[in-house]
C-alpha positions as CSV (number, residue, x, y, z in Angstrom):
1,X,-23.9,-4.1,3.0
2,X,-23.3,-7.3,1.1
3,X,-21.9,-7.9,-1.7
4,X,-25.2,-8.2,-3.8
5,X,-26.3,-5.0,-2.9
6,X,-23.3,-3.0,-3.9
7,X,-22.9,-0.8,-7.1
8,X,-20.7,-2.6,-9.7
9,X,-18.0,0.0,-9.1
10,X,-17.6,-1.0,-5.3
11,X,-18.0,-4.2,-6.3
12,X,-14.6,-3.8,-7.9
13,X,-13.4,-1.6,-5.6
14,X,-14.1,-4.4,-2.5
15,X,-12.1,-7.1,-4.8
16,X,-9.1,-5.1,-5.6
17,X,-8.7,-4.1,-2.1
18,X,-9.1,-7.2,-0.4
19,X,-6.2,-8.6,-3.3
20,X,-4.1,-6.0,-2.5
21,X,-4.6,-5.6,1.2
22,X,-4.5,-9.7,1.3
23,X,-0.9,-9.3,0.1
24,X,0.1,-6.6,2.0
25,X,-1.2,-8.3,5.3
26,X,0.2,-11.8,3.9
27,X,4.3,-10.0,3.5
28,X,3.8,-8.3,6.7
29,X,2.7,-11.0,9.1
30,X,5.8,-13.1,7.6
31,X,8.2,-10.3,8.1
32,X,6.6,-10.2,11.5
33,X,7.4,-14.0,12.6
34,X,10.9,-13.9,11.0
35,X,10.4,-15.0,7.3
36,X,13.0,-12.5,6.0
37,X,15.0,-12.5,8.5
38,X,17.6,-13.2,6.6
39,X,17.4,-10.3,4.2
40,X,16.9,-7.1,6.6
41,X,20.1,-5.2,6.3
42,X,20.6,-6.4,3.0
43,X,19.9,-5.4,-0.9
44,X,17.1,-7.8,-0.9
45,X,15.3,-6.1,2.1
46,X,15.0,-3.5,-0.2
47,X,13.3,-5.1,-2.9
48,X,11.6,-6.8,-0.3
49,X,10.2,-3.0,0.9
50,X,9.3,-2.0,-2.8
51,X,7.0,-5.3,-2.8
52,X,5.3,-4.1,0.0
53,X,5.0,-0.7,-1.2
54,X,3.8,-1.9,-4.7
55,X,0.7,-3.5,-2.6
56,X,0.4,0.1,-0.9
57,X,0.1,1.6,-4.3
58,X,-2.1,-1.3,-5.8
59,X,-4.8,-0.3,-3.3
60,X,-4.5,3.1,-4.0
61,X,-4.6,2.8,-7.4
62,X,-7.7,0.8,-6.3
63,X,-9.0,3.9,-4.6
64,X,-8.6,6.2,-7.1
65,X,-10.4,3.6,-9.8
66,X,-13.6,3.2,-7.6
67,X,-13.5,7.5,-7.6
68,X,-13.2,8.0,-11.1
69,X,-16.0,4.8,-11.9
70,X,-18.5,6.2,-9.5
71,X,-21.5,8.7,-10.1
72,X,-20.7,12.3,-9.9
73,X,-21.7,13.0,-6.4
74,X,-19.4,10.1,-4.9
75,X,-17.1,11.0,-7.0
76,X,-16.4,14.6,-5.6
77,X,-17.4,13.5,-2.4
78,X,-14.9,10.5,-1.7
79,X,-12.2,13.2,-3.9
80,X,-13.1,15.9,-0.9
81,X,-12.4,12.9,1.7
82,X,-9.4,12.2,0.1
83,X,-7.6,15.3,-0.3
84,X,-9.2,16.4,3.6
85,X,-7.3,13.1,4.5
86,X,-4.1,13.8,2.5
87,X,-3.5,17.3,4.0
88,X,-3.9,16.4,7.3
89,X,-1.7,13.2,7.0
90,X,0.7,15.6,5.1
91,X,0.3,18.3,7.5
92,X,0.7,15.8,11.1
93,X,3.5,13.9,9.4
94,X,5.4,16.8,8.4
95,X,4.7,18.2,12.7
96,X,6.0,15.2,13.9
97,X,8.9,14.7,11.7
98,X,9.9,18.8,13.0
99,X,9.4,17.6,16.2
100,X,12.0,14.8,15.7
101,X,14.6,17.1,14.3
102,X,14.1,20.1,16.8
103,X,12.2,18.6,19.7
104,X,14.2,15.6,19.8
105,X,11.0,13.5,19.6
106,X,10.9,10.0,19.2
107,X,11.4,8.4,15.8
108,X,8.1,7.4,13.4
109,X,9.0,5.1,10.3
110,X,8.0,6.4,7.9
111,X,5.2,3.7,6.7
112,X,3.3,5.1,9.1
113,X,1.9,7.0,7.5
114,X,-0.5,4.8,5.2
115,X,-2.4,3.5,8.1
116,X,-2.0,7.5,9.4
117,X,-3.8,8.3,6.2
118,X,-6.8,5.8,6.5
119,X,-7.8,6.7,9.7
120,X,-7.9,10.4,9.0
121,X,-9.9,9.2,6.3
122,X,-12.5,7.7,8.3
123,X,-12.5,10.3,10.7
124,X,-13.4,13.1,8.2
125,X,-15.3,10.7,6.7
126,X,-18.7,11.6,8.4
127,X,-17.7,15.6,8.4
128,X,-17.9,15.5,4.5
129,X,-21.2,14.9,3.7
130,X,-21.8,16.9,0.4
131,X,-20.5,18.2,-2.5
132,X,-20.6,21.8,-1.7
């Protein structure tokens, strides 16, 4: 769908995400080829982790705008999606992390669980059809 035919409040939606996501994609890649380095270990790495999750939030925030600006029905249908998504990211996280401490299964950072969450999304995405 292009950009003309979109509803103003995915309009919005599209730009915010694509700002945030820019940023967190822009951090990440540099952390990945050794910009910061010099900083892992140290008190800046964290600050240098809150940046990154401040762009995590930023899209959510993003999220939750293009929800409450929508009509009614995708509204309560992207909310459904959401919280479907959310409790199964919750629910798999929460496994795994029981399997680390009594299974003595391998470790899973814990930022994994962002890109855990969007593709639950997507996959209950086509299950949620309607409002009901």
């Amino acid at each position: 769908m292009s950009m003309r035919a979109m509803d103003p409040a995915h309009k919005r939606y599209v730009i915010r995400t694509w700002l945030f996501m820019s940023g967190y994609v822009a951090v990440n890649v540099a952390a990945i080829f050794g910009a910061f380095d010099e900083i892992i270990g140290k008190p800046a790495g964290w600050l240098l982790g809150l940046v990154v999750a401040a762009l995590v939030a930023g899209q959510m925030w993003a999220t939750m705008r293009l929800i409450a600006e929508s009509d009614e029905f995708v509204r309560i249908l992207n909310t459904k999606r959401f919280v479907a998504a959310a409790g199964l990211t919750m629910a798999l996280f929460s496994a795994w992390g029981f399997m680390e401490s009594y299974g003595d299964a391998p470790h899973a950072p814990g930022w994994l669980i962002y890109p855990l969450f969007w593709g639950l999304f997507g996959l209950v995405s086509p299950f949620i059809r309607n409002t009901r």
